[in-house]
C-alpha positions in Angstrom: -10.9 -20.8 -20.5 -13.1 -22.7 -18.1 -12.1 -23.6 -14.6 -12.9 -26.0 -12.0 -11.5 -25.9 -8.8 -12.3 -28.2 -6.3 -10.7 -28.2 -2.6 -11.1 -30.7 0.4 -10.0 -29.6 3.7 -8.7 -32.4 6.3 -11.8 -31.8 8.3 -13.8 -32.9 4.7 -15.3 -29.9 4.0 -14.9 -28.8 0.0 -15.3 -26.0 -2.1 -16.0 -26.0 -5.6 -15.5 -23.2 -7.8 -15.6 -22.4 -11.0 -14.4 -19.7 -13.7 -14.7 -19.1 -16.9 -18.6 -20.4 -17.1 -21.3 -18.0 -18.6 -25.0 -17.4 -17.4 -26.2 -21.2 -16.0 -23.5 -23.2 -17.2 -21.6 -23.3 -14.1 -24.6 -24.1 -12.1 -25.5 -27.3 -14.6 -21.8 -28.7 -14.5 -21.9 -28.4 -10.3 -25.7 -30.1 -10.4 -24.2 -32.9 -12.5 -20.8 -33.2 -10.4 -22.8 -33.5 -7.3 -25.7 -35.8 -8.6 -22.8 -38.1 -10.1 -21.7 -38.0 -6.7 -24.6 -39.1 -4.6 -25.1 -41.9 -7.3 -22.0 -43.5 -6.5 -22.9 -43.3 -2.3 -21.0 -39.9 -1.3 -23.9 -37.7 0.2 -23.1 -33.8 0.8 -24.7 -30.5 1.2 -24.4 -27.3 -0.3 -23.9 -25.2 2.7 -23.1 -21.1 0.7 -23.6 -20.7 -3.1 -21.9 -17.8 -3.9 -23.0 -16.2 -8.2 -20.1 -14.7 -9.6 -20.9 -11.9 -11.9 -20.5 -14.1 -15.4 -23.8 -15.6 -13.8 -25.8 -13.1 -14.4 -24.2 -12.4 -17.9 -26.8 -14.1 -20.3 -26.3 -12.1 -23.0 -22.9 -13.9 -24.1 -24.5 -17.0 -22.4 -24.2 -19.9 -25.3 -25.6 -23.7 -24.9 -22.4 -25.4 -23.8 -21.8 -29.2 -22.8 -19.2 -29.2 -20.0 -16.9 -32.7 -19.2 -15.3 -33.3 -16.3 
């Protein structure tokens, strides 16, 4: 099951992670969450990217669409 997890601290800060994801799948849904965000004005920086070991699990990895 795939997982997104997304949590704002009162000082704005966030962290987004996500389970479930193989090989770069993770990585496109989190470039498309944060593009989507800068095109509607909310500007951010990824400060610590942290590759869980499905990451580096490409051969499972299958050509997947993720919605969010």
């Amino acid at each position: 099951m795939k997982d997104v997890k997304i949590r704002i601290k009162k000082d704005g800060s966030t962290t987004l992670e996500t389970s479930g994801f193989k090989g770069k799948a993770c990585e496109e849904l989190t470039d498309k969450m944060l593009k989507d965000l800068r095109d509607l004005g909310i500007s951010g920086q990824v400060k610590e990217d942290k590759k869980k070991a499905e990451y580096y699990d490409t051969a499972s990895e299958t050509k997947e669409t993720a919605k969010y």
